[in-house]
ZAGUBA-188612 format. One record per residue: residue number from 1; residue in one letter; chain; x, y, z of N, C-alpha, C, O in turn. Coordinates in steps of 0.05 Angstrom, whole numbers, padded with zeros to 5 digits. Atoms other than C-alpha are relative to their C-alpha. Layout:
BEGIN
   k r c   n.c1   n.c2   n.c3  ca.c1  ca.c2  ca.c3   c.c1   c.c2   c.c3   o.c1   o.c2   o.c3
 NUM A A      X      Y      Z      X      Y      Z      X      Y      Z      X      Y      Z
...
//
This chain:
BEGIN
   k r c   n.c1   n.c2   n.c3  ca.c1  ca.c2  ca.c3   c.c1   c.c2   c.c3   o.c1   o.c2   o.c3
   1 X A  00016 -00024  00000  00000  00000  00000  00017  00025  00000  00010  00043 -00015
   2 X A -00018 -00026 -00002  00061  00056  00020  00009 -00003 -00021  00014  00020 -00025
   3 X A -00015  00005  00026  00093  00036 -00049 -00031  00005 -00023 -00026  00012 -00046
   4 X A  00017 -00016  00019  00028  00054 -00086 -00009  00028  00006 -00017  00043 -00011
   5 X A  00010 -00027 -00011  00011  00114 -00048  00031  00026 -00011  00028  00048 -00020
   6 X A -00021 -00007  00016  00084  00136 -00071  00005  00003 -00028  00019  00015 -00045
   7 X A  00004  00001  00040  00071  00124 -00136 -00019  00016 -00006 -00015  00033 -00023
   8 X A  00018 -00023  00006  00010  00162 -00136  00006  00031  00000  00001  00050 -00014
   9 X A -00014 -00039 -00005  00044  00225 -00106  00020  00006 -00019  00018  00027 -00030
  10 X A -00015 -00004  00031  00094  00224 -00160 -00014 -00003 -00023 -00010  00015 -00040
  11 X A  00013 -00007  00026  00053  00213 -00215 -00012  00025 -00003 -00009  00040 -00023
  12 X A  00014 -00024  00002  00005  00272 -00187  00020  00022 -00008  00016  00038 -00027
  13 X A -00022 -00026 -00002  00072  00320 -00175  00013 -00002 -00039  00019  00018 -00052
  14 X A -00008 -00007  00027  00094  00299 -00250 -00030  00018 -00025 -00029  00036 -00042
  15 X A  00022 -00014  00014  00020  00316 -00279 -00003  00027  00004 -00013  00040 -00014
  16 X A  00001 -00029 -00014  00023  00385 -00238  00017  00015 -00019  00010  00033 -00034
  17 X A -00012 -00021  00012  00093  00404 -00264 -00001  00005 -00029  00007  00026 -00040
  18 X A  00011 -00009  00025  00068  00388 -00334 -00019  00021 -00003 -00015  00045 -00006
  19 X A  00024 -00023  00000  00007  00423 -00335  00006  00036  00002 -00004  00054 -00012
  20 X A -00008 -00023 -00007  00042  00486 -00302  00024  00007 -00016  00036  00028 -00014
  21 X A -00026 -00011  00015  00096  00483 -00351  00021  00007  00012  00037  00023  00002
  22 X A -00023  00003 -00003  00143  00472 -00302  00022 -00026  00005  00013 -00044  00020
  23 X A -00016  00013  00006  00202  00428 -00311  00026 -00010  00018  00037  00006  00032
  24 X A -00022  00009 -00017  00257  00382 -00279  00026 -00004 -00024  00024 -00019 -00043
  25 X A -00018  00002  00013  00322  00390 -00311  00022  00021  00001  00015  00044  00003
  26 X A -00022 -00005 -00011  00395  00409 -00300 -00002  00035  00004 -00019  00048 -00009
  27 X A  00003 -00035 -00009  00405  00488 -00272  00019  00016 -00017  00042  00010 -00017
  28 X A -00022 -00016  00022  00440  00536 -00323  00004  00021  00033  00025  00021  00047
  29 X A -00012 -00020 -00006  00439  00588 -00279  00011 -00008  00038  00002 -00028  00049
  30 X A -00004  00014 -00019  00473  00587 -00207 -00002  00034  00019  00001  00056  00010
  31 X A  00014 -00022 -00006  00450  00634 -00152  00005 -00014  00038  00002 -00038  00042
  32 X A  00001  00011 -00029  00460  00625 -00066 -00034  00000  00015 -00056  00006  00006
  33 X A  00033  00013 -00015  00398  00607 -00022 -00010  00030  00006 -00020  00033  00028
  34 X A  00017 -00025 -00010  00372  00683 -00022 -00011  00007 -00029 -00016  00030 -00036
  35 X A  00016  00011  00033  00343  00660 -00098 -00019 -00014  00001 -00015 -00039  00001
  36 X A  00029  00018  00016  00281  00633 -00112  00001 -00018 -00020  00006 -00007 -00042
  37 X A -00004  00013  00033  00283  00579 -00166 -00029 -00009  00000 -00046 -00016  00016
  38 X A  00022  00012  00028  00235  00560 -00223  00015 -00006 -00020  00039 -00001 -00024
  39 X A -00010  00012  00026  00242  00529 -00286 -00030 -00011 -00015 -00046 -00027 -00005
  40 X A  00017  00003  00013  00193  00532 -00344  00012 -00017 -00026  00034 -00017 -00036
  41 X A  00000  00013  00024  00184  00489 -00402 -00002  00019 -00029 -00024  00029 -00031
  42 X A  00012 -00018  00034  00183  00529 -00480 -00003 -00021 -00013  00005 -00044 -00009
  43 X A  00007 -00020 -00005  00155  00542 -00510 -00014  00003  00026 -00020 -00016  00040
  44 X A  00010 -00009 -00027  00124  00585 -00449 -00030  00000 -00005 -00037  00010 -00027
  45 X A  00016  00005  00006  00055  00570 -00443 -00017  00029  00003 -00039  00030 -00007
  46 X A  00022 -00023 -00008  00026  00646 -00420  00013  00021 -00030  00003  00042 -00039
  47 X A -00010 -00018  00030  00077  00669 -00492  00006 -00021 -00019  00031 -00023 -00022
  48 X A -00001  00022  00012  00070  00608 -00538  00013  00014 -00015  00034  00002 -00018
  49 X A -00005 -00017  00035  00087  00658 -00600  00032  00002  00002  00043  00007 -00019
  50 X A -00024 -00001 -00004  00162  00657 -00568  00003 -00034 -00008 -00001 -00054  00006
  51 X A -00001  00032  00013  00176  00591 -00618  00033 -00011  00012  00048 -00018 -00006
  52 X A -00021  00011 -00003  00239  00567 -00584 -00007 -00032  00019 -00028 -00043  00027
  53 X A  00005  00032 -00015  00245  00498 -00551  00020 -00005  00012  00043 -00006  00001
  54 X A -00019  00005 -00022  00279  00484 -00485 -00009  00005  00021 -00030 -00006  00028
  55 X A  00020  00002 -00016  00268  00515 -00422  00014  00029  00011  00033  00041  00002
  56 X A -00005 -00027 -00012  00275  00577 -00382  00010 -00004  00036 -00003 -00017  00053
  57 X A -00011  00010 -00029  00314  00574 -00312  00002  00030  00010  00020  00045  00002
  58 X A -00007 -00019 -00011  00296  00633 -00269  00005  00005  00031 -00003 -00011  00048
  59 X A -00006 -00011 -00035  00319  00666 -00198 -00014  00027  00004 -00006  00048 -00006
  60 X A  00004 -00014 -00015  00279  00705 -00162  00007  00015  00026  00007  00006  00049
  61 X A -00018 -00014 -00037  00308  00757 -00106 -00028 -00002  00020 -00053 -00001  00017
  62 X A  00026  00013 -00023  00274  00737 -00040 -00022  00025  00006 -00046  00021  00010
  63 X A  00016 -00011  00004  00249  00801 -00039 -00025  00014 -00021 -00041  00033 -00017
  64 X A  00012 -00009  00023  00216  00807 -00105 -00031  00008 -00007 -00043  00019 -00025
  65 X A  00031 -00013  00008  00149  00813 -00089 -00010  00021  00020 -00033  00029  00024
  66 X A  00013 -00026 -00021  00158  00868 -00031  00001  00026 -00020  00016  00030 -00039
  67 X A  00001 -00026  00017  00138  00934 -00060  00022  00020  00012  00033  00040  00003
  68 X A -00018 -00027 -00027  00180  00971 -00003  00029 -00003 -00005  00043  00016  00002
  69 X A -00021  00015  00010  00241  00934 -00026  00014  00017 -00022  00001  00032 -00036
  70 X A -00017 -00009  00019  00297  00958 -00070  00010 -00026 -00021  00023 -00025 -00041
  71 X A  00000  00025  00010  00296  00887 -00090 -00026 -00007 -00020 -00026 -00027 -00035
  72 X A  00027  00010  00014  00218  00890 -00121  00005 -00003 -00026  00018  00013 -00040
  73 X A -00008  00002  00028  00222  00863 -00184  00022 -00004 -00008  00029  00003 -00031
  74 X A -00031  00008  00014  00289  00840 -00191  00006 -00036 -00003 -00002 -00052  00014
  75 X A  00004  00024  00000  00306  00773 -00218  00004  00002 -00021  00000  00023 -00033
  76 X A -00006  00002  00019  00332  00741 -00273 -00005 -00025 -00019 -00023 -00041 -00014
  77 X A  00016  00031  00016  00324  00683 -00325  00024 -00007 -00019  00045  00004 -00025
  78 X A -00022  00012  00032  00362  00646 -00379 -00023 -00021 -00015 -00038 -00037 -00005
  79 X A  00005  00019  00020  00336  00611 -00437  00020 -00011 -00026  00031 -00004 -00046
  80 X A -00022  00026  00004  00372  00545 -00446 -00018 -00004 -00028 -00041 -00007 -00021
  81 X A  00017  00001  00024  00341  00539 -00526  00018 -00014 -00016  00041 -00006 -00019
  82 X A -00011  00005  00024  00358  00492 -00582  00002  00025 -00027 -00013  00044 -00033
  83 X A -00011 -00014  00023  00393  00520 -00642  00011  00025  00001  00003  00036  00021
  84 X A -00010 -00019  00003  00431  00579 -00658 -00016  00030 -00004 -00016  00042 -00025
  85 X A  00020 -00026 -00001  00383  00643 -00641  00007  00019  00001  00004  00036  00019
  86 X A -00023 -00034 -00002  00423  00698 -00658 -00015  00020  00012 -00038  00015  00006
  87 X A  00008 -00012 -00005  00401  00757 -00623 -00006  00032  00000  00007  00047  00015
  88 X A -00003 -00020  00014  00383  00817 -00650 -00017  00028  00020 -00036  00018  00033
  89 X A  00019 -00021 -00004  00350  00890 -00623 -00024 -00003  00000 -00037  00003  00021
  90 X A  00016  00006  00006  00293  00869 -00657 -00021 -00018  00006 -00045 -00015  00006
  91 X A  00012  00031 -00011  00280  00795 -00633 -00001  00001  00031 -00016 -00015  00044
  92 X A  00007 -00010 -00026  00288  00824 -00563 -00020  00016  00010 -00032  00014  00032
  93 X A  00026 -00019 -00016  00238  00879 -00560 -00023 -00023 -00015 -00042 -00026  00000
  94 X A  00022  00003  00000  00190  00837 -00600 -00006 -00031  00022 -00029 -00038  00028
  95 X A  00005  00015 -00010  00203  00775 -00557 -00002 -00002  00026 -00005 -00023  00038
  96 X A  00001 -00004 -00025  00203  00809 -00492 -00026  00007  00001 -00038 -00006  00019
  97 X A  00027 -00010  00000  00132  00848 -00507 -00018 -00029 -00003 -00039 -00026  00010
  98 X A  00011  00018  00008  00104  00778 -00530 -00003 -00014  00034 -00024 -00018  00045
  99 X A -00018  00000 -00025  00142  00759 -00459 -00026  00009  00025 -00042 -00006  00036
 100 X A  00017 -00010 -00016  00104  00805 -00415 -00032  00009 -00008 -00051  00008  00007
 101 X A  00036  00003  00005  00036  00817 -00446 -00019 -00025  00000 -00043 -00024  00001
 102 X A  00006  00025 -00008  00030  00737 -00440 -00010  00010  00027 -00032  00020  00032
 103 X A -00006 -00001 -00027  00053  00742 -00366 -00025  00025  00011 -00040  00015  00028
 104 X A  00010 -00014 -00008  00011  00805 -00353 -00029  00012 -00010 -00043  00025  00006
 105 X A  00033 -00002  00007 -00057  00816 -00389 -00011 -00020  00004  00000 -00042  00001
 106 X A  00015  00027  00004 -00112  00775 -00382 -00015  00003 -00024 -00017  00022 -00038
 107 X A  00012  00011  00028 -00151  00737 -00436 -00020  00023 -00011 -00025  00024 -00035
 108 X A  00019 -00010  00002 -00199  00787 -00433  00011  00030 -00001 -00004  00048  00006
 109 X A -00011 -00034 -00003 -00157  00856 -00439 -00024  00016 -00017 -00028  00036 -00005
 110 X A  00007 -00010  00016 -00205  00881 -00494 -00021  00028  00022 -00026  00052  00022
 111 X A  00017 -00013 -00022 -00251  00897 -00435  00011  00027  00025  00003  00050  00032
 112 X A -00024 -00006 -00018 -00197  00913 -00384  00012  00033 -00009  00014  00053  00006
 113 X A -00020 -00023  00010 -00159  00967 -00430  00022  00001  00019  00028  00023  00029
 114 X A -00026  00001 -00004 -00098  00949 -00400  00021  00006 -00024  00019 -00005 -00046
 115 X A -00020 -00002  00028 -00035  00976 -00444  00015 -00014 -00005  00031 -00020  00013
 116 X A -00035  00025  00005  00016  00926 -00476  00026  00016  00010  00036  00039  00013
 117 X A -00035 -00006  00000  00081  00929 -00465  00009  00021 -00015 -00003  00027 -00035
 118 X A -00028 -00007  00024  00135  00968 -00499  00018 -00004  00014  00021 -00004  00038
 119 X A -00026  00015 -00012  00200  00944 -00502  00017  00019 -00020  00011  00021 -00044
 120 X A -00019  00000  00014  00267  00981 -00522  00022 -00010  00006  00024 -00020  00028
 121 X A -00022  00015  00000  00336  00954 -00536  00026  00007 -00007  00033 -00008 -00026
 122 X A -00021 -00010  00016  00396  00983 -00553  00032 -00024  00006  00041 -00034  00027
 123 X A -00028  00021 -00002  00466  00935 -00573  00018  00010  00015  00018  00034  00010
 124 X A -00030 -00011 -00016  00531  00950 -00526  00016 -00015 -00009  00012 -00039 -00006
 125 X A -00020  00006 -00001  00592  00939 -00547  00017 -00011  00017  00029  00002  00034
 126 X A -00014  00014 -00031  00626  00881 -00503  00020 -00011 -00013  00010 -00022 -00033
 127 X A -00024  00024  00000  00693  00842 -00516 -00005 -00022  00014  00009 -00042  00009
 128 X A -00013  00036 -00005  00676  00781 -00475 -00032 -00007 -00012 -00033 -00031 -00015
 129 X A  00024  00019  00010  00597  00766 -00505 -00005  00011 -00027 -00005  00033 -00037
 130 X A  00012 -00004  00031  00578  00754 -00573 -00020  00023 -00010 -00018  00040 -00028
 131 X A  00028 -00025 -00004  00507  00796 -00559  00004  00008  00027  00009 -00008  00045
 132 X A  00004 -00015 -00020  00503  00849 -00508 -00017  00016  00005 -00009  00036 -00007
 133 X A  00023 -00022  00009  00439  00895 -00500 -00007  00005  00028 -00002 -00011  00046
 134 X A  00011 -00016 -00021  00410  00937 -00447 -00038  00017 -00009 -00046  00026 -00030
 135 X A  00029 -00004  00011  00335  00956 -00450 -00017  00009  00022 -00008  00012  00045
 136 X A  00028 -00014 -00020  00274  00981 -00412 -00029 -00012 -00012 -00036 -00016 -00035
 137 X A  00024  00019  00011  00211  00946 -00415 -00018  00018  00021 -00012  00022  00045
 138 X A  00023 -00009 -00017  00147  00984 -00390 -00029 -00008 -00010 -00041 -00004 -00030
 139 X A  00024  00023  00012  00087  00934 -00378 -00005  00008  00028  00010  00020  00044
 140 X A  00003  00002 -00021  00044  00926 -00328 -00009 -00013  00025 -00025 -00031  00020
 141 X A -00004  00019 -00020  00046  00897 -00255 -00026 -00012  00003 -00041  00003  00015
 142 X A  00033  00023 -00008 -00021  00843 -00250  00016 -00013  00027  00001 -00006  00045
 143 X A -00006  00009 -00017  00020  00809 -00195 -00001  00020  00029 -00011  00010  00049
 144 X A -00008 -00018 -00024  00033  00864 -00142 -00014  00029  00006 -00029  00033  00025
 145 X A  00009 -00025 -00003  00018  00940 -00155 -00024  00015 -00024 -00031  00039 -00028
 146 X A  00026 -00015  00019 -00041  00940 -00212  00011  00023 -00013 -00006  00041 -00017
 147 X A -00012 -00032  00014  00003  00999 -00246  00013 -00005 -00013  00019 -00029 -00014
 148 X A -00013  00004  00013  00041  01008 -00292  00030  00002  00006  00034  00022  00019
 149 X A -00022 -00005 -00013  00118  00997 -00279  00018  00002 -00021  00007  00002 -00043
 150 X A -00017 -00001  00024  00190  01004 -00321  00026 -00016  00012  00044 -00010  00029
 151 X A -00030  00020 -00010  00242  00944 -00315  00014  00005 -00026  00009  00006 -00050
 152 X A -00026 -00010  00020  00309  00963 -00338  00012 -00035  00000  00009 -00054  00015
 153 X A -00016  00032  00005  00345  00900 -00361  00018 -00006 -00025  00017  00003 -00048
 154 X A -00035 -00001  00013  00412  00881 -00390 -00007 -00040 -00009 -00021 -00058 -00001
 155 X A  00007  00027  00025  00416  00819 -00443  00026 -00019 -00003  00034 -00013 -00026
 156 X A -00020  00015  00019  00475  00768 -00454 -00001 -00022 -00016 -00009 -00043 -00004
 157 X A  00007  00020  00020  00474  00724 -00513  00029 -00021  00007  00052 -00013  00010
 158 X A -00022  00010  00009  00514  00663 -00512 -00012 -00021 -00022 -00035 -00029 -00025
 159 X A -00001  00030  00026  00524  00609 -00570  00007 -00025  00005  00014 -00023  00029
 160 X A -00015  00019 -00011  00549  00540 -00561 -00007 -00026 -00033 -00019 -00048 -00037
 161 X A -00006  00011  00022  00564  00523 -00634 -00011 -00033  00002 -00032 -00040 -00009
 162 X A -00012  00020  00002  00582  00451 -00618 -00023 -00019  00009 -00025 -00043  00009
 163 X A  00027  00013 -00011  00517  00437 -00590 -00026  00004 -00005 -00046 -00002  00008
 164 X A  00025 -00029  00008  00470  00486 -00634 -00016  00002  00024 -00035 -00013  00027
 165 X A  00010  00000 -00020  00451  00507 -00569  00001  00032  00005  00024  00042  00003
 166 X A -00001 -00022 -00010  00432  00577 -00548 -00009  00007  00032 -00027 -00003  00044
 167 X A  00009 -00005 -00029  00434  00612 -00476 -00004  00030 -00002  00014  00042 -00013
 168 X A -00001 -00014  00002  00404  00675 -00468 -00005  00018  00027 -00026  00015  00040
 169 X A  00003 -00006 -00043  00409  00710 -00393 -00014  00029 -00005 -00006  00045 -00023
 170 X A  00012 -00025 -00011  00363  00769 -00370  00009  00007  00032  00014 -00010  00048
 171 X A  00000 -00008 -00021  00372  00807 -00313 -00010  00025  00003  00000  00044 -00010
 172 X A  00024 -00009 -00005  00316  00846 -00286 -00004  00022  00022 -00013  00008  00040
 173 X A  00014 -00019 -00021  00299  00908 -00236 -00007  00027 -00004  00006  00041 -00019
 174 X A  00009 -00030  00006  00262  00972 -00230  00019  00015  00010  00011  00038  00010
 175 X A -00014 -00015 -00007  00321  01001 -00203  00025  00012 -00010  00043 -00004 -00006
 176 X A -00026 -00009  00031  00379  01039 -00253  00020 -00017  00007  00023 -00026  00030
 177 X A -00018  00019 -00004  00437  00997 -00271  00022  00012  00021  00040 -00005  00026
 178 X A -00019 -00012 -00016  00480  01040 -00223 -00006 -00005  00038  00007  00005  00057
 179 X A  00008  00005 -00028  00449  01016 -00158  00014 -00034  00010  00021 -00055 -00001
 180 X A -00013  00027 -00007  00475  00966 -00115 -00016 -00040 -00010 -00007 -00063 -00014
 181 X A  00023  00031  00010  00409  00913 -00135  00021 -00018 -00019  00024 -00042 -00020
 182 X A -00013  00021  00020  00456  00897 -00191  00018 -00020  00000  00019 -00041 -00012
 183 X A -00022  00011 -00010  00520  00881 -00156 -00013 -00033 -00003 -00006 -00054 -00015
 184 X A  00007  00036 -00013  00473  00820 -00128 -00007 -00012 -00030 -00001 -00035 -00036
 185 X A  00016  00019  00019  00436  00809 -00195  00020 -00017 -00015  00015 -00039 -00025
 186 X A -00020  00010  00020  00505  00797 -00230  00016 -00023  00018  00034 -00035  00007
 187 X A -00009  00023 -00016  00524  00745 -00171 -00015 -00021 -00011  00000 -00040 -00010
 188 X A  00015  00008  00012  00471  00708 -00205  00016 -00012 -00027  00016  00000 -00049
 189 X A -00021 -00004  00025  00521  00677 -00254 -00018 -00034 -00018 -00036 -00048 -00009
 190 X A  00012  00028  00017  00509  00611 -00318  00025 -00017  00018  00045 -00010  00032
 191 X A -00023  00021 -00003  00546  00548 -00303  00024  00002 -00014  00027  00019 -00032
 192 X A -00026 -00007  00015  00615  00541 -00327 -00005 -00029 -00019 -00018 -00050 -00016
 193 X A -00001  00024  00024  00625  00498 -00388 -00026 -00012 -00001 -00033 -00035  00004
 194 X A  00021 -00003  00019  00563  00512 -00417 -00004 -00016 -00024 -00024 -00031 -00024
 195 X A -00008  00011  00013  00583  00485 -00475  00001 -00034  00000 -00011 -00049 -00015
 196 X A  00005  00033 -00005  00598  00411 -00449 -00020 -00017 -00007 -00019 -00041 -00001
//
């Protein structure tokens, strides 16, 4: 009887993290115990129209959902994606707006008049990443403050030729890149030998 009742609770917990589109599988990104983890399946089921296939591994700062916090809204992601997804200005603002108007309108906006997103993006010039971009995304908060907010967020593209494998890291907060939030967000680092 304890050996089916075990079996049941695992089957339920695998039907759950299907359903929820979330996923068991190795950690790209690496982060100390004052991170939140998730891990979604792609495509993402609340932005299907983002056609990549793999999965999304994000960290949440523990404070991310206090409003009072210098931490609200900060947090970051990577998407671990088959094939080589070069990353362009372009494929960022339209795949970030796709991104958060999933995540943040409901089915029913027509009613609502909630505003989409906009997303800008501009390239930086980096010597150690292939793609580099910095951006501002202003959508708005359904989780927390019903308003409209503006997350600044910085982009690194990596490649991994050898594996047509793309990683693409976000890092996330309403607070300018000159504040300490970031120090922590960039502690927030990928695994090493990525590639492997």
């Amino acid at each position: 009887m304890k050996n089916v009742t075990i079996y049941l609770l695992v089957l339920l917990m695998s039907i759950s993290l299907k359903s929820t589109g979330q996923i068991e599988t190795k950690d790209i990104l690496i982060a100390n115990e004052n991170w939140t983890k998730e891990k979604l399946k792609m495509p993402l089921s609340f932005a299907p129209e983002i056609n990549y296939a793999g999965f999304e591994d994000i960290r949440f700062s523990k404070d991310w959902a206090n409003e009072n916090s210098p931490y609200f809204w900060t947090y970051t992601f990577a998407w671990h994606i088959k094939g080589i997804k070069t990353q362009t200005v372009e494929s960022l603002e339209n795949n970030l707006k796709l991104y958060f108007d999933g995540l943040m309108l409901p089915p029913n906006n027509q009613s609502n008049l909630i505003p989409e997103a906009t997303v800008i993006f501009l390239a930086v010039n980096d010597s150690i990443f292939e793609n580099k971009f910095i951006g501002r995304i202003k959508t708005y908060d359904r989780f927390h403050t019903k308003k409209t907010i503006s997350i600044n967020c910085e982009v690194e593209a990596h490649y991994c030729h050898s594996q047509n494998r793309s990683t693409i890291v976000f890092r996330l907060s309403l607070e300018n890149t000159n504040h300490n939030v970031w120090k922590k967000l960039k502690e927030v680092k990928l695994v090493e030998n990525l590639c492997d």
